[in-house]
N, C-alpha and C positions, 0 to 999 in steps of 0.2 A: 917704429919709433913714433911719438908722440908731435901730432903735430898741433899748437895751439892755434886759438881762433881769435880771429880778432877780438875785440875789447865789447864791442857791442854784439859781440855776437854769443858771448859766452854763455856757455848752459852747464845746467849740474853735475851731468855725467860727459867723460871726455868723447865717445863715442857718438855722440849729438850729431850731426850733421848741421852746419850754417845754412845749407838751405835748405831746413826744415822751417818753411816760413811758417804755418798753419801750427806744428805742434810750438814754435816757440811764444808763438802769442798766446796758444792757450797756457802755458809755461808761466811764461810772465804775467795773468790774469790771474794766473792760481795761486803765482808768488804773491802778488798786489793782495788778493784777499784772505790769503792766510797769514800773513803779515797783521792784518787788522783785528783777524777774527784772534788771533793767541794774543795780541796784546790787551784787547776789549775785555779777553776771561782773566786777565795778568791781573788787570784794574780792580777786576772786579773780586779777584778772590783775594787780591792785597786787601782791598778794601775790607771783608767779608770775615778777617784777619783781627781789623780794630776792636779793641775790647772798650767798654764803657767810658771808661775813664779817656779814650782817645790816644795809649798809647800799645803798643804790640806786647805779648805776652814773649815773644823772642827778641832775640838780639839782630837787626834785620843786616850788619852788617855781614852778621856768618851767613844768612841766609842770599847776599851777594855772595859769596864765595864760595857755598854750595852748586850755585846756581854756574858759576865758572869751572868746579869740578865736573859737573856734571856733563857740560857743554863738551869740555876735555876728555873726558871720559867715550862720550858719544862720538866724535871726530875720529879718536883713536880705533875705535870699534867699526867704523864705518872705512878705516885706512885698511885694517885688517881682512873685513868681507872683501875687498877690490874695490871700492866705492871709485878710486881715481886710476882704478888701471892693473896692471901689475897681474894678469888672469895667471901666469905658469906660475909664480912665487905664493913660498907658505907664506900664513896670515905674519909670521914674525917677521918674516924677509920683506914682505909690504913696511911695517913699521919702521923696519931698521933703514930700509932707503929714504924713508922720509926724515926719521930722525936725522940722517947724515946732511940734509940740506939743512943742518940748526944753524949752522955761521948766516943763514939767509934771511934770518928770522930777525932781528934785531931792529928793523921797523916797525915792526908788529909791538913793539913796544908804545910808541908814541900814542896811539888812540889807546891803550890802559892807563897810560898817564893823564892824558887828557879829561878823562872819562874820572876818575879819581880828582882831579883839580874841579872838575864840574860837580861830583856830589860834595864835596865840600864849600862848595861856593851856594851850594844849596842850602845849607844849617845856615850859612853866612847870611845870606839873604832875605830866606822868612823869617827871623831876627830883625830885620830893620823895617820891613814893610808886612802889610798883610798876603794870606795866603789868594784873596783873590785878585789885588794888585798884582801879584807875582804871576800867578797862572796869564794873567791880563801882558804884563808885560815881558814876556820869556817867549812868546810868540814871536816877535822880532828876530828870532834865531832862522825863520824862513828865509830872510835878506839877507844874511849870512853867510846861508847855505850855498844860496846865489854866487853871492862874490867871490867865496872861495871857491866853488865850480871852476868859474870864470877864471881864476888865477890858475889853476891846479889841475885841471882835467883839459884836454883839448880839445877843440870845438865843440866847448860848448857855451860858447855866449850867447845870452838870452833875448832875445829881441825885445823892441820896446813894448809890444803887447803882453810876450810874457813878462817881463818886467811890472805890467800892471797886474798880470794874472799871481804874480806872486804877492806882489801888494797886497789885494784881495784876498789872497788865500790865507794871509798874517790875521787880514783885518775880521776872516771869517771864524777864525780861531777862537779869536780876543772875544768875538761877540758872543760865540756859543755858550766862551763861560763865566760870561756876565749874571752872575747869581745873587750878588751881594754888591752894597755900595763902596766903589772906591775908594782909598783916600790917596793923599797929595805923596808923590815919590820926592824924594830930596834926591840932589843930582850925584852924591853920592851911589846910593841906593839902583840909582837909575843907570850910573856905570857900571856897576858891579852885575845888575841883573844881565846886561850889556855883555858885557866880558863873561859873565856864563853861559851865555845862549852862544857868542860865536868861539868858545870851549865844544858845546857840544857840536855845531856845526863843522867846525874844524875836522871835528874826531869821525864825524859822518862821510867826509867828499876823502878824508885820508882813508878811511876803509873802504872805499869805491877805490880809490885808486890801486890799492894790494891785493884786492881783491879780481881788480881788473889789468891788473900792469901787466906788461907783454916783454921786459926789456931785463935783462943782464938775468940773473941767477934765477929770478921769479919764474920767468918760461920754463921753467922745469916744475912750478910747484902746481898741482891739483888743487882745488876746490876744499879737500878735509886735508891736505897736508896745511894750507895756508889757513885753517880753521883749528888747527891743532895748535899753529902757533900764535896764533891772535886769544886763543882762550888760555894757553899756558901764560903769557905773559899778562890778559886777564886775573888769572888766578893768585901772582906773585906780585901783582898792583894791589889787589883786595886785600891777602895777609897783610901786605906792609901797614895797609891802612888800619886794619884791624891791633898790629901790635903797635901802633903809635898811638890812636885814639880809643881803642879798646882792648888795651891787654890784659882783663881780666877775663875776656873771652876765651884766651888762649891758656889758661892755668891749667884746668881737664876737660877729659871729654864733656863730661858734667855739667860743666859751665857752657861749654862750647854750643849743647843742643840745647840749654835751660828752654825751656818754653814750647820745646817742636811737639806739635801733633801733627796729626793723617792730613786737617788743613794746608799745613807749613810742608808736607813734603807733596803737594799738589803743587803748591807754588816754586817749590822746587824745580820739581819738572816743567811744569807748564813754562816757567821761565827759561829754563833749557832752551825749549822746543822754539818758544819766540826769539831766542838769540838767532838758532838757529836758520828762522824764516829771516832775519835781519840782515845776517851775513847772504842771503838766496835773492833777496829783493837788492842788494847792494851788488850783487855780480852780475844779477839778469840785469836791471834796471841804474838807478843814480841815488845819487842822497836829495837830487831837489826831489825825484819820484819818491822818496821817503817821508821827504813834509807832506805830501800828499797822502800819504796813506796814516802819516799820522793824523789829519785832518781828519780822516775818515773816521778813526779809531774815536777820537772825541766825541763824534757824533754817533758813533755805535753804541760806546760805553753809557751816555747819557741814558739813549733809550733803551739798552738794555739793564742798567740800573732801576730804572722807571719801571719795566717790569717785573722785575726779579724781587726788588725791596722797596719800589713805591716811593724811590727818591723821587721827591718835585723836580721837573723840567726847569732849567734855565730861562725867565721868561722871553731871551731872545735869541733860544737856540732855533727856530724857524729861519731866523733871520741868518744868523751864521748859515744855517746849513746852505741855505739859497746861494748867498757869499760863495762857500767851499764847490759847490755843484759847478757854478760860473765859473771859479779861476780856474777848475779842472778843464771844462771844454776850451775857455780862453785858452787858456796854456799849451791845449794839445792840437787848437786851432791855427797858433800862430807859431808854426814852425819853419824857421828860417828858407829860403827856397835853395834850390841846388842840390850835390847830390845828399845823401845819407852821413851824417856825420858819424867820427869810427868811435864815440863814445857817446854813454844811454843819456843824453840831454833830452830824450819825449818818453810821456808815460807809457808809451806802448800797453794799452791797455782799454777794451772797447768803454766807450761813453756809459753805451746801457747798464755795464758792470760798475762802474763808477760809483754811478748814481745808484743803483740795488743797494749799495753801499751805505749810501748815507740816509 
């Protein structure tokens, strides 16, 4: 029988051993930076994507829902090899156990919703304010992050240094993408960016937690079974979305790919593959460890931008990055004393890798 591991102790295959201390740090250092490095290439090949005129030659809402078929598709494949167990049973008899936990699934619903209310809050938003006010203030979703921790995960409230280290870590964000001048948010504007950053936060600390729950039906479910139902109900957030505000996408296939090239199914995949490290960094690690690697991610993308197409640097991305490098050690320095808490509140994650990072 299967027996699960605690909440912080969890690893990708069930067979792991808890106290494999040495492979789980290297585990969680390969999650932290693969996490960074797929989202860095996401960035950049979205970007890479823009045609002249500043808009996409596709429809990027299909390309969301490609990007959840594919994720789906991949979980399923990965239920079939044994990825979560099941070594005597055929690949069907693997999927049909896991399909049978589907009454378990209906959580898995809430972070597609959420996740949908947040890209919609987005058209909403850079509509009232500019796109660098907005990048400026959607960083705020790190305090967020925070608080719903703190309500929602257990032990893990933040001490008052991390509490500054997340400060810092918002304030290193804002600064790196300080590129262009401001202007004034109306308080409108300034709620609403507000209520989309703790949308997406929300949707971050609830997929740590399904990801990581130990209690009633869940302790039965593996790693790609709970990935199979977090992308199918993915996938049936996305259509909705798509035949409410885009249903001319849906008339034929025709319409559905207009625009795909060899690019657009790069970003396909590649997006996959970063859901994928999303859901890995959320079960080894936390969603505050998440703003941290998205930290990172901003600062990778910049300077790999800079070399790839010769975008100008932010002229206070020095300054961010210094920021992001400090609330990372603050953070991992100021860790409550007592013993090990049973959920991922530390980046577990060596400094010098951190930092390589940024």
């Amino acid at each position: 029988s299967r027996h699960p591991t605690p909440a912080h102790e969890f690893m990708l295959w069930d067979s792991w051993s808890p106290a494999d201390g040495p492979t789980r740090m290297s585990t969680t250092a390969a999650s932290f930076a693969l996490y960074v490095g797929l989202w860095t290439a996401q960035t950049l090949l979205v970007r890479a994507a823009v045609q002249p005129n500043g808009s996409y030659a596709f429809d990027y809402a299909t390309v969301c829902l490609c990007v959840e078929c594919v994720k789906l598709g991949g979980a399923l494949l990965a239920l079939a090899l044994g990825a979560d167990g099941g070594a005597k049973l055929s690949p069907c008899a693997r999927v049909g156990r896991a399909l049978s936990n589907a009454p378990a699934s209906l959580p898995f619903a809430a972070p597609s919703i959420l996740y949908c209310a947040y890209n919609l809050l987005q058209f909403v938003n850079l509509a009232l304010v500019s796109a660098p006010t907005f990048r400026t203030v959607i960083n705020i979703k790190v305090v967020f992050t925070a608080l719903f921790a703190r309500c929602l995960v257990a032990n893990s409230t933040p001490t008052v240094q991390q509490w500054l280290a997340l400060l810092t870590l918002a304030a290193g964000c804002a600064v790196s993408q300080l590129d262009e001048r401001l202007e004034p948010v109306s308080v409108v504007g300034f709620c609403l960016i507000c209520l989309q950053g703790s949308l997406s936060s929300l949707a971050g600390v609830f997929t740590q937690w399904l990801m990581q729950h130990e209690n009633g039906r869940a302790r039965t479910l593996g790693f790609w079974e709970r990935g199979v139902f977090l992308y199918a109900w993915g996938a049936v957030a996305n259509l909705l979305f798509i035949a409410f505000f885009c249903p001319a996408a849906l008339a034929s296939p025709s319409a559905f790919f207009t625009g795909y090239s060899t690019l657009t199914a790069v970003i396909v995949l590649n997006g996959a593959l970063a859901g994928f490290s999303t859901a890995l960094l959320l079960r080894l690690l936390s969603a505050v460890a998440k703003e941290f690697a998205n930290a990172a991610e901003i600062l990778t993308t910049a300077l790999a931008a800079r070399a790839l197409f010769g975008t100008r640097l932010p002229a206070a991305l020095g300054v961010g990055a210094v920021l992001v490098v400090g609330a990372m050690a603050t953070y991992e320095r100021a860790k409550p004393p007592g013993p090990k808490p049973k959920s991922s509140d530390s980046l577990a994650v060596p400094q010098a890798a951190i930092a390589s990072l940024c």
